[in-house]
Structure formats: C-alpha cells, structure tokens
C-alpha positions in Angstrom: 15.6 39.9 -9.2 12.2 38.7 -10.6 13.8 36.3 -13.0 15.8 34.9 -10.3 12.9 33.9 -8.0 10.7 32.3 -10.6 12.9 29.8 -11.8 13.4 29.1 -7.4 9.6 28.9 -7.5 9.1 26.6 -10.2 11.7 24.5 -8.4 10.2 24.6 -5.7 7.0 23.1 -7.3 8.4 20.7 -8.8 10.3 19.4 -5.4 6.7 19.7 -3.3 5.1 17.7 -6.4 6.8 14.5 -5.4 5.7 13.7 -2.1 1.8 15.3 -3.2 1.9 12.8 -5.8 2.1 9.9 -3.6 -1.5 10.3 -2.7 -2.2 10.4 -6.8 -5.7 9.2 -8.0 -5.8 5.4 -8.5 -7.1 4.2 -11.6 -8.5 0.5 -10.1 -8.5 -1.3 -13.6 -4.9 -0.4 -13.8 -2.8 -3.7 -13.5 0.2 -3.2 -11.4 3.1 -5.5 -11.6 5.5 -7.4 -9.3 8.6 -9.3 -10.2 11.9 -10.1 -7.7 14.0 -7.1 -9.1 11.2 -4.4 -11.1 7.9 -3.1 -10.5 5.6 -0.9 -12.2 5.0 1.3 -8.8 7.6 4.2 -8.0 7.2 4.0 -4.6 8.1 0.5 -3.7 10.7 0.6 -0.2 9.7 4.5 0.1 6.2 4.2 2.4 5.2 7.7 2.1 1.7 7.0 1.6 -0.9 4.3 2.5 -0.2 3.2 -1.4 3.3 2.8 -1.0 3.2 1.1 2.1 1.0 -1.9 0.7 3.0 -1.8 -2.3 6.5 -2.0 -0.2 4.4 -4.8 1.7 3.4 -6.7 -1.3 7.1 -6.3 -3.0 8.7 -7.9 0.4 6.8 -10.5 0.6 7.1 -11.6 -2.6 10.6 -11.1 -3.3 11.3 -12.2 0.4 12.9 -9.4 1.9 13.2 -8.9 5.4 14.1 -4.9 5.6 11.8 -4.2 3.2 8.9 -5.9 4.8 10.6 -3.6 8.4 9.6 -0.6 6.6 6.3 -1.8 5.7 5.9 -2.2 9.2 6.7 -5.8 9.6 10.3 -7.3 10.2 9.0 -11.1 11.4 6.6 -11.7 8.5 6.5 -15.5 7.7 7.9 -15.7 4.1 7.2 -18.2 1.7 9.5 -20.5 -0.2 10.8 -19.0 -2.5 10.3 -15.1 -4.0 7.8 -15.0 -7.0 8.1 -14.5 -10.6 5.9 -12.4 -11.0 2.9 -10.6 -9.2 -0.1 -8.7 -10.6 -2.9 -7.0 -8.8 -4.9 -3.9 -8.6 -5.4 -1.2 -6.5 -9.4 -0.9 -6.3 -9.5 2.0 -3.5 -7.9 4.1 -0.7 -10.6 5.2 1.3 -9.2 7.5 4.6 -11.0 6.0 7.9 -13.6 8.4 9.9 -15.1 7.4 13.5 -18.3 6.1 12.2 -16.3 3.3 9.9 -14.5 1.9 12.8 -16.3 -1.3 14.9 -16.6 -0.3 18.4 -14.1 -3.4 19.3 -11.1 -2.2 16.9 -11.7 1.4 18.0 -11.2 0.3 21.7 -8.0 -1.8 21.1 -4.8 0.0 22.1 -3.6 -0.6 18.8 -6.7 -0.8 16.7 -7.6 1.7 14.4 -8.1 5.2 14.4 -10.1 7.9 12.6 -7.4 8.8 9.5 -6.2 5.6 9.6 -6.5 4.2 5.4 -8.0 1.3 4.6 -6.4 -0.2 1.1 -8.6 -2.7 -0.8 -5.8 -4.6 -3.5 -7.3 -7.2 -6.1 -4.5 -10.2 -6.8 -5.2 -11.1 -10.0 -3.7 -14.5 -10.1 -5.0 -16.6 -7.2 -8.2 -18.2 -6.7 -8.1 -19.7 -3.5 -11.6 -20.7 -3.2 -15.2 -20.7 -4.4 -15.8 -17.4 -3.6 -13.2 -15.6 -5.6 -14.2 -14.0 -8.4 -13.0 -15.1 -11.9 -11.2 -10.9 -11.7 -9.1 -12.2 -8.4 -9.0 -12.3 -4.7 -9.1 -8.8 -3.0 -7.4 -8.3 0.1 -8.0 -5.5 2.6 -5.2 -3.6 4.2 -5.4 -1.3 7.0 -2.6 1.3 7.1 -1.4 3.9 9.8 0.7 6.7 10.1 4.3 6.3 11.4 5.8 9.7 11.8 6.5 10.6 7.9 5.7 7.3 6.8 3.3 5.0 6.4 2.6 1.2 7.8 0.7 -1.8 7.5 -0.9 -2.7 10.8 -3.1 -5.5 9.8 -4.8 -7.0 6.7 -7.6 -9.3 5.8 -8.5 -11.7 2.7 -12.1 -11.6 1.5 -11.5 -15.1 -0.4 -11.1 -16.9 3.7 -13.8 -19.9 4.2 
C-alpha cells in the first residue's frame, strides 16, 4: 500500500508545481522574446498570474489578436498595423499592492485598485520614444487584478510619456 501512495504523492507534486510556478522568481536582466507565432514565456494565452497576464497582453497586441487580448482583459484594444516581428523586453518586478501604495483617488474609484492588486513594471528593449528613455529601453507599468482564477490587466502606464 505504501508504494502505491508515494508515487500518487509525487504526482501530486508535480501537478500542484505548475500553477506555484507561475508566480516564479523573475530574473529582471532576463530578455524575454516576442515573435507572431513563438515566445520564450510558457504562459502566454494562459493568465494565471499577474506575469502571464502582461505577457498574454503583450503577445496580443503584437501579434494582433483579439481573443487573446479578451483574456488579458481587453477585447477592444486598438491594434496596430500590422503584428510585429519580433518583441523583446524584460520583466524588472512584480511587486503585490498594499493599502499604503494606493493614491487616495485610485483607491476611491469603483474600479481602481485594490490592496493585492500587482503592479508589473516591463522594460521594452527596442523603442526609444523620447528623451527620457534610457539607452536599456522604455518601461512600462502595468497594473493587474484578480479575475476569479485568472488574472487581468486593468490599466497600464508608460514612463517614456512627455
């Protein structure tokens, strides 16, 4: 009986491992990588953490896809031209939101952010839209919030805006 359970508990592991490892340490010198049909991220479409959910956001609008960019928590998102070769960025750091993080105007805004809400900061690599980009990129903040068992992108802001 013994030897039956432990291989079911090793199983078992292995199966609650998955979902765990969507919350994995980010390493933010770690280039990530976009193209219209691969990406270096296993969790692209699957938004089962803030990660992935920035990720699925930043895969659908570059490869201009409309359900994808639905299960990243935005089906009416204004493409662009044409989907993008290629795509390479960073993820500098999750941080989980507490109270004392949140202004008083978001915090009073039916939908504005709550305490465990994530706050995702994402360097592009490849665009300098102005002067105050650094030579590294252009980060980008994203704010992300629980959906039932998934995650979404409710709003998002770049740092390189005059």
């Amino acid at each position: 009986m013994r030897r039956a359970v432990l291989p079911l508990i090793a199983m078992l592991g292995l199966a609650l491992a998955g979902p765990a490892s969507a919350w994995e340490e980010i390493n933010p010198k770690q280039i990530r990588v976009i193209t219209p049909t691969t990406a270096t991220s296993y969790c692209i479409d699957v938004p089962k953490s803030p990660v992935c959910a920035v990720e699925t956001f930043l895969a659908c609008t570059r490869r201009i896809d409309k359900a994808m960019c639905a299960r990243a928590g935005h089906p009416d998102f204004h493409y662009q031209d044409k989907p993008e070769e290629k795509f390479r960025y960073r993820v500098l750091s999750v941080k989980v939101l507490t109270r004392k993080d949140i202004l008083k105007e978001d915090w009073e805004k039916p939908d504005g952010l709550r305490p465990d809400d994530v706050k995702v900061i994402v360097q592009n690599l490849d665009d300098h839209y102005s002067s105050f980009c650094p030579k590294s990129g252009c980060p980008t903040t994203y704010w992300v919030k629980p959906d039932g068992i998934d995650w979404r992108v409710a709003s998002w802001a770049a740092w390189y805006v005059d």
